[in-house]
C-alpha positions as CSV (number, residue, x, y, z in Angstrom):
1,X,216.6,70.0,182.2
2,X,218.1,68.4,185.6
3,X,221.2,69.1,187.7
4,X,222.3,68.1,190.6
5,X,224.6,69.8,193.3
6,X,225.2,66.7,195.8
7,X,221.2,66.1,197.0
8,X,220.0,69.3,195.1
9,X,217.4,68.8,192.0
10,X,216.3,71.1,189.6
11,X,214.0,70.8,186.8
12,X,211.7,73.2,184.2
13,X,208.5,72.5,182.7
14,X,205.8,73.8,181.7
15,X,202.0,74.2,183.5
16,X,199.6,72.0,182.0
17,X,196.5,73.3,180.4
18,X,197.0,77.2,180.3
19,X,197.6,78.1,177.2
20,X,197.9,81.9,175.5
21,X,198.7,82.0,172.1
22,X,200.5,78.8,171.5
23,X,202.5,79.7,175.2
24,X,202.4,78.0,178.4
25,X,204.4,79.6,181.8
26,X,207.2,78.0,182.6
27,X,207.6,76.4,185.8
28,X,210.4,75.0,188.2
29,X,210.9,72.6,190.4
30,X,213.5,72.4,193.6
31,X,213.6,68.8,195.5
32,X,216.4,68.4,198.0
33,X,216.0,64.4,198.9
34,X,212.7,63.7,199.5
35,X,211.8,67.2,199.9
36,X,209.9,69.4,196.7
37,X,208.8,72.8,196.0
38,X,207.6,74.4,193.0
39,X,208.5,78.3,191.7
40,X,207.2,80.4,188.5
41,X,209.9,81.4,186.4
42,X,207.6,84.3,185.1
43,X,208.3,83.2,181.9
44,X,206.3,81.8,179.0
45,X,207.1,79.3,176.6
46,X,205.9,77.9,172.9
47,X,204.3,74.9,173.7
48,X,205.4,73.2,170.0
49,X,208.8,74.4,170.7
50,X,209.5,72.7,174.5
51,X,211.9,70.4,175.0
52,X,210.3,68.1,177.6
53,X,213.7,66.3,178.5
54,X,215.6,68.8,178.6
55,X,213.6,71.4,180.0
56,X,214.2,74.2,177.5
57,X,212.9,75.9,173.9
58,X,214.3,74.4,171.1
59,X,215.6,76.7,168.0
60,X,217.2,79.8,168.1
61,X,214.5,82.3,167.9
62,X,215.1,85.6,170.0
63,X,211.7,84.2,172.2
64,X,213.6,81.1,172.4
65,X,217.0,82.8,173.2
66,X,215.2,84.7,175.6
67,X,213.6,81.9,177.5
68,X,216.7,79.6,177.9
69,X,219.1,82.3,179.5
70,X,216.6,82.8,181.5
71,X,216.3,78.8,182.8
72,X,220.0,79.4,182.8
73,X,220.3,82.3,185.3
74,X,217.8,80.6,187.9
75,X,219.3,77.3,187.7
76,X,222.6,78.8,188.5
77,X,221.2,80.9,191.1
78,X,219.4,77.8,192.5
79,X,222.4,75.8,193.1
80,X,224.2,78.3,194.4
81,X,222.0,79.6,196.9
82,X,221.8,75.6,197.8
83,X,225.8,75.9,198.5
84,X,225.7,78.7,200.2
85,X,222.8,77.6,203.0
86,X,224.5,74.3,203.5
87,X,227.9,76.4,204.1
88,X,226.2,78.2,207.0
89,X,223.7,75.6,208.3
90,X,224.9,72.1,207.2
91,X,221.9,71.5,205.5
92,X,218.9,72.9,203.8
93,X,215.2,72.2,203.0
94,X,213.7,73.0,199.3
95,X,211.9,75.4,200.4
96,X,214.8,77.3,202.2
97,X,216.7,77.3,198.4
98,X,213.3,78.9,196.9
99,X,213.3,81.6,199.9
100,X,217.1,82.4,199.2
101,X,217.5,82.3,195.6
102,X,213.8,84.8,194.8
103,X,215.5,86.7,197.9
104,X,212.8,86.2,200.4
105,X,213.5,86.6,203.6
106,X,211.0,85.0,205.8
107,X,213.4,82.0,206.2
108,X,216.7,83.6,205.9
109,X,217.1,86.0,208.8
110,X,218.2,89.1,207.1
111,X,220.7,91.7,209.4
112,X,218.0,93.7,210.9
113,X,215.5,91.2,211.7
114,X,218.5,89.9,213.9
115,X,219.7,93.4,215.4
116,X,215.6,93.7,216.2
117,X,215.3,90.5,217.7
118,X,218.9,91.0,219.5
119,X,217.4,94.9,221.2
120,X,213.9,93.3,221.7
121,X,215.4,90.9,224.1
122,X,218.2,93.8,225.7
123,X,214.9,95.9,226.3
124,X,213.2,93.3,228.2
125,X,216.7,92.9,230.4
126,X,216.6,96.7,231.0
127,X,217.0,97.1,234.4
128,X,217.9,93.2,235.3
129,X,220.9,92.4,233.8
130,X,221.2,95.3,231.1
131,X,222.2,98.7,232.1
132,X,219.5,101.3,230.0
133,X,222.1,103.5,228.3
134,X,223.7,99.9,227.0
135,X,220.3,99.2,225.4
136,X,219.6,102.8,224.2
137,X,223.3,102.4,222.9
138,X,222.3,99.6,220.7
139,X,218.8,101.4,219.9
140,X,221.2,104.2,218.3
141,X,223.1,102.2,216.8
142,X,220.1,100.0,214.8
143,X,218.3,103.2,213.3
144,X,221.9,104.7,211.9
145,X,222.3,101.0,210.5
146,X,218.8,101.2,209.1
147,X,219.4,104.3,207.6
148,X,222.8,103.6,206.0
149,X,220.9,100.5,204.5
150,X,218.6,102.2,202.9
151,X,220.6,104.7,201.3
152,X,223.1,103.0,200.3
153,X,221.1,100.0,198.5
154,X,218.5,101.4,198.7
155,X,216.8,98.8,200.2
156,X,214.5,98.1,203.8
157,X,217.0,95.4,204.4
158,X,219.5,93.0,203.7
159,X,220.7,89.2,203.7
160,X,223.6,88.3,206.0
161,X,224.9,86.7,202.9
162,X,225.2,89.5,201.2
163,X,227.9,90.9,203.8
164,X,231.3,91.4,202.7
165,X,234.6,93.8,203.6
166,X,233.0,96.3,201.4
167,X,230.1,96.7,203.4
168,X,231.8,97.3,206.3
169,X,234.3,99.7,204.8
170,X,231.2,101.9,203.2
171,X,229.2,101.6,207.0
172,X,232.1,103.0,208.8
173,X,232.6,106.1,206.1
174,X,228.7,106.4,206.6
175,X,229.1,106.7,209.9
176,X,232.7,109.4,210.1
177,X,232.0,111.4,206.8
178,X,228.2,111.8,206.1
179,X,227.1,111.2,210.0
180,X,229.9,113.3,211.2
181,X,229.9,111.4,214.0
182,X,232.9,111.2,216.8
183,X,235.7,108.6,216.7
184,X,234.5,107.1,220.1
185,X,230.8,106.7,218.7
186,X,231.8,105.0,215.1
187,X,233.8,102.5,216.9
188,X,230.8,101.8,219.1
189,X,228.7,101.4,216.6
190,X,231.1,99.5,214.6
191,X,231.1,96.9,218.4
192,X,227.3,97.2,217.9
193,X,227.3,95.3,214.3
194,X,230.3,92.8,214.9
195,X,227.8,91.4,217.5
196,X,225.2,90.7,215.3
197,X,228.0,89.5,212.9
198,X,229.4,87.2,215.8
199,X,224.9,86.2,216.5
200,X,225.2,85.1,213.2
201,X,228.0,82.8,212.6
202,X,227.0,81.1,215.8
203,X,223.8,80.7,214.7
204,X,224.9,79.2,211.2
205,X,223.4,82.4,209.3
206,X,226.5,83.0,207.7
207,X,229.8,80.9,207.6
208,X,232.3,84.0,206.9
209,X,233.3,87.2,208.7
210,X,233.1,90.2,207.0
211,X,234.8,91.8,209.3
212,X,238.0,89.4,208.3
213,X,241.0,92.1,207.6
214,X,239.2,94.8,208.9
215,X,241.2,97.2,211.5
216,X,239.1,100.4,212.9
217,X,241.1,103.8,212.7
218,X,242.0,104.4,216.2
219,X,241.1,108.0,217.4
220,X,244.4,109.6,219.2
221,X,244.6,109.4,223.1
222,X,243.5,112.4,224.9
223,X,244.0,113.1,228.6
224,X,240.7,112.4,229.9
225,X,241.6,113.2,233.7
226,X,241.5,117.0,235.1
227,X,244.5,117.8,236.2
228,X,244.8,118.9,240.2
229,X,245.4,122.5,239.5
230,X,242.9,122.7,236.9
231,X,240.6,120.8,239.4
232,X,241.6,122.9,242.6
233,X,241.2,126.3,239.9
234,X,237.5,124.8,239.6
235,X,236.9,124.7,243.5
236,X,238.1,127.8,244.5
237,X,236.1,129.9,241.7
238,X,233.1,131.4,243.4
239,X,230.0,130.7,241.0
240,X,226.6,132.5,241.3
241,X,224.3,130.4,239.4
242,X,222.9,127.5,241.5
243,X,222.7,125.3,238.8
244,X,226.2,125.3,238.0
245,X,227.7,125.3,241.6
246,X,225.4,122.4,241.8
247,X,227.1,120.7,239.0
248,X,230.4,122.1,239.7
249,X,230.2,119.9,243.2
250,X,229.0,116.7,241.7
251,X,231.8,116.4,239.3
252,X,233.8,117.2,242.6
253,X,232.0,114.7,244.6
254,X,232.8,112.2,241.4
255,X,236.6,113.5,241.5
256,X,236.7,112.1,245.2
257,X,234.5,109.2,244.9
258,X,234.6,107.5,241.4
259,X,231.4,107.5,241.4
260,X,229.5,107.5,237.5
261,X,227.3,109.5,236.7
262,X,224.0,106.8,237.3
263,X,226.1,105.3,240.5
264,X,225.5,108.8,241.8
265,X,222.2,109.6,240.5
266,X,221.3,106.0,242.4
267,X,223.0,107.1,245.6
268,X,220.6,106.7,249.1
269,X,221.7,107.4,252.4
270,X,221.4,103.8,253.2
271,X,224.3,103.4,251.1
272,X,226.4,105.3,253.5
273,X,227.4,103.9,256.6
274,X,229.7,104.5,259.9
275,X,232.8,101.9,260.7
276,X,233.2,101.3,264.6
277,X,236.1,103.9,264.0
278,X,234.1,106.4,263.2
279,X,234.8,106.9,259.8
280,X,232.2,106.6,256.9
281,X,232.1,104.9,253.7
282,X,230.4,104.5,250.5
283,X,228.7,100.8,250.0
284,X,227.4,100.4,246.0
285,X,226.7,98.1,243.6
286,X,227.5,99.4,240.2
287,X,224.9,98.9,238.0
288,X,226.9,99.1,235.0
289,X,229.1,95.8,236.3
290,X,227.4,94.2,239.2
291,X,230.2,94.4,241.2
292,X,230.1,95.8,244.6
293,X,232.6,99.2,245.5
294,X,233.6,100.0,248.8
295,X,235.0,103.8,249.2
296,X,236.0,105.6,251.9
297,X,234.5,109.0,252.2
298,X,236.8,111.9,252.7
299,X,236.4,115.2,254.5
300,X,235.6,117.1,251.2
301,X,232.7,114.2,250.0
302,X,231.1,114.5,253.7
303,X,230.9,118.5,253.5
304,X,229.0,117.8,250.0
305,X,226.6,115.7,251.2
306,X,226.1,117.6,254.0
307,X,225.6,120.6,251.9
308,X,223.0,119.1,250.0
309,X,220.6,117.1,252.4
310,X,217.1,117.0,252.6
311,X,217.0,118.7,249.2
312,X,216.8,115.3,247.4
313,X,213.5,113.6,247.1
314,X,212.8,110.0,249.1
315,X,215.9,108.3,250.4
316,X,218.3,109.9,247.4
317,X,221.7,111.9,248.2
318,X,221.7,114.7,245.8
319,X,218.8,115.8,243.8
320,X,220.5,115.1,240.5
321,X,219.9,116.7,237.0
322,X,220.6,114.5,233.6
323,X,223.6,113.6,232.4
324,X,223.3,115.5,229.3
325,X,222.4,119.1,231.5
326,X,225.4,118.3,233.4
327,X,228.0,118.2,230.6
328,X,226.6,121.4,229.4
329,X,226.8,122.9,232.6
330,X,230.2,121.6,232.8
331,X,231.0,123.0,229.2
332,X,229.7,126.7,230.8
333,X,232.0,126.1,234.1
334,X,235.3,125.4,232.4
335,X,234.8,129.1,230.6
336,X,233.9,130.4,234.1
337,X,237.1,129.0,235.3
338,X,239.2,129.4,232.0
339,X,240.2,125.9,231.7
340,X,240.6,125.2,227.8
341,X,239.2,121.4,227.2
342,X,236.4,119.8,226.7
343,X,234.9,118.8,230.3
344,X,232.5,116.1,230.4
345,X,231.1,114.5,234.1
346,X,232.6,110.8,233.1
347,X,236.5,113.0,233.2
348,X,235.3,112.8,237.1
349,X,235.6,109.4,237.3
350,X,239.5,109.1,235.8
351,X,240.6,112.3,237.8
352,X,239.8,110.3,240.8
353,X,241.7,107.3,239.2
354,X,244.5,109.6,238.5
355,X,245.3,112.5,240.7
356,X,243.4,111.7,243.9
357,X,244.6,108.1,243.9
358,X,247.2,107.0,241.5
359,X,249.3,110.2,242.0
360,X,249.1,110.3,245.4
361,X,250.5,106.4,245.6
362,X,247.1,104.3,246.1
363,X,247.9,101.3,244.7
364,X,246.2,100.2,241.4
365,X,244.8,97.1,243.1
366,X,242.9,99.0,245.5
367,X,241.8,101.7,243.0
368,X,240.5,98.8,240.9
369,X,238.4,97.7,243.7
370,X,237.0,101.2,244.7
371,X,236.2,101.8,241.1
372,X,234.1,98.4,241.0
373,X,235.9,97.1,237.8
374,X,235.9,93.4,237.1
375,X,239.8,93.3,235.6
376,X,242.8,95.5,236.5
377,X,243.2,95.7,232.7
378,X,240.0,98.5,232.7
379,X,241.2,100.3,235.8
380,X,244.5,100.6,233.6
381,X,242.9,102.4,230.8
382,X,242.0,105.1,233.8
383,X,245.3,105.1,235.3
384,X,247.6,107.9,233.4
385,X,250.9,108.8,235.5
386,X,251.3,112.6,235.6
387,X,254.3,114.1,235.0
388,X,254.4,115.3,238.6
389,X,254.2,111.8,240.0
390,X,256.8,110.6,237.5
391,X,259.3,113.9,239.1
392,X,258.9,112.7,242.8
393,X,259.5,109.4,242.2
394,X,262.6,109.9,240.5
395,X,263.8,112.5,243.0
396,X,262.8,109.7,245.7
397,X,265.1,107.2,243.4
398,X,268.4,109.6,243.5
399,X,268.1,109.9,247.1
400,X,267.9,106.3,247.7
401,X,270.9,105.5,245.0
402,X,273.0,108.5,245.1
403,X,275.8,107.0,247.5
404,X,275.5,103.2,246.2
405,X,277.2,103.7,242.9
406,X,280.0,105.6,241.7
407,X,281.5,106.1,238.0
408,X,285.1,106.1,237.2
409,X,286.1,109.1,235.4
């Protein structure tokens, strides 16, 4: 039996010269042009009752039966696998049909070989052009993917082909119900897979997006900035443990900075330097963006680092703990200090974009440049108005237009 599917062949026969019983296996045959491959159909055939020409058993025997459905099922696997690879690629060898149609995936990149090839490379850019929490991020974000695979079809991995709206849907309940993970980290993780998604339509892997129609649940906007008498509450309390007055002046240092958390683990002296009028600034390169931030140091900033010099190892500022002993410190301070939300040491970094700036009428250009972002657009996500701010510049308002207009009654 022969069809065709534009350059696409395939034909059944069976091998010459084995013989069990009167049956022979039953072969196939794939030829795409001038290009051929040959397949077992793990099937076997009575010899007396094959069809040369057509390619299947004649009669209607429940062998014979048996036999033909099964020539039908490959043959219409065949051809479409064919349509399918010449969707994504433009084109396809016999050999790539044979690989895609017995499932193989040693010429079909499957999801996970991509996402390992994808971290390999963001492993080797740690450090260069890759921050290390942006690769670990990805890491994460692989093994949850790896484990969702596996226990969902239960299989090691799977074809990009096989990719559809309802894979997608099931990853992201994976990921909220049974992982019980935060909003914040599902929709990172859901960022983390649309890029292999977007790796693979580039790279003709796939021709459609799964992710077609498909809108994240959005978690609701918290206030992520300390408000100044929460923050001034958290200054004046006198703590006895080191370790927490320690942690409780970073996050300060942060709040009158923007500095992140690895900006100011990175800090060195030489990073600090005098202007010929006398005051002293803050000269960084971000390593999250690259860009360089200029910030002027204030009175409060100074006394830190003044506080805390020569207890730092080498050339560094502050002799920083981890991020993760921070925020737990953190967590411990706001019960000191009876401040009921979650504190974290990133909240630093908007309080300074919101109450020591914003609030006190820095203008959203310069905070974007202090802050090191590349677009206003992300300093705006840190800018929040307080209701404070939005009082004194209405009272400022009536006094400007209380004599210019006037309402007849």
């Amino acid at each position: 039996m022969k069809t065709s599917n534009e350059n696409l062949k395939v034909s059944f026969y069976l091998k010459k010269n084995v013989s069990r019983n009167g049956l022979s296996p039953v072969m196939g045959r794939i030829a795409v042009g001038g290009d051929m491959v040959q397949f077992s159909c793990k099937s076997d055939a009575d010899v007396n009752l094959w069809d040369t020409r057509a390619g299947r058993m004649n009669g209607k025997s429940r062998h014979a039966r048996m036999v033909n459905k099964e020539i039908d099922k490959i043959n219409v696997a065949v051809n479409a696998s064919y349509r399918e690879i010449v969707a994504a690629k433009g084109q396809a060898t016999a050999n790539d049909v044979k690989n895609a149609f017995q499932g193989i995936a040693s010429s079909q990149k499957t999801l996970l070989m991509v996402y390992r090839e994808h971290n390999a490379d963001y492993e080797k850019r740690t450090g260069v052009n890759v921050a290390r929490g942006t690769f670990l991020n990805y890491r994460n974000s692989y093994y949850r993917l790896e484990r969702f695979i596996r226990q969902k079809y239960h299989v090691s991995d799977i074809s990009f082909r096989h990719l559809d709206y309802s894979f997608i849907e099931n990853f992201e309940y994976f990921l909220r119900i049974d992982s019980r993970l935060m909003p914040g980290t599902v929709q990172n993780n859901m960022i983390c897979l649309r890029k292999m998604i977007r790796i693979a339509i580039g790279s003709r892997m796939i021709s459609h997006d799964p992710f077609t129609g498909y809108s994240s649940e959005r978690q609701k906007a918290c206030q992520r900035f300390l408000p100044i008498d929460e923050l001034e509450k958290m200054m004046n309390k006198v703590i006895d443990s080191p370790a927490l007055s320690f942690s409780r002046d970073m996050f300060v240092f942060s709040s009158y900075t923007g500095l992140s958390y690895i900006d100011l683990f990175n800090l060195t002296n030489q990073q600090i330097f005098k202007t010929d009028d006398g005051s002293f600034w803050l000269n960084i390169t971000r390593q999250k963006t690259g860009n360089v931030s200029k910030i002027p140091l204030l009175e409060l900033p100074l006394q830190l680092i003044e506080k805390y010099r020569g207890t730092a190892s080498g050339d560094k500022v502050f002799p920083m703990k981890t991020c993760c002993r921070m925020n737990i410190n953190l967590k411990n301070i706001a019960k000191l200090c009876g401040i009921e939300r979650r504190l974290t040491f990133h909240m630093a970094r908007h309080t300074f974009a919101t109450e020591t700036c914003l609030s006190q009428g820095v203008p959203i250009e310069t905070v974007s440049r202090m802050m090191g972002h590349n677009e206003l657009n992300t300093t705006q996500i840190y800018a929040k108005v307080t209701h404070n701010k939005i009082n004194e510049e209405m009272e400022a308002l009536s006094e400007i237009i209380k004599d210019e207009y006037v309402l007849a009654l």
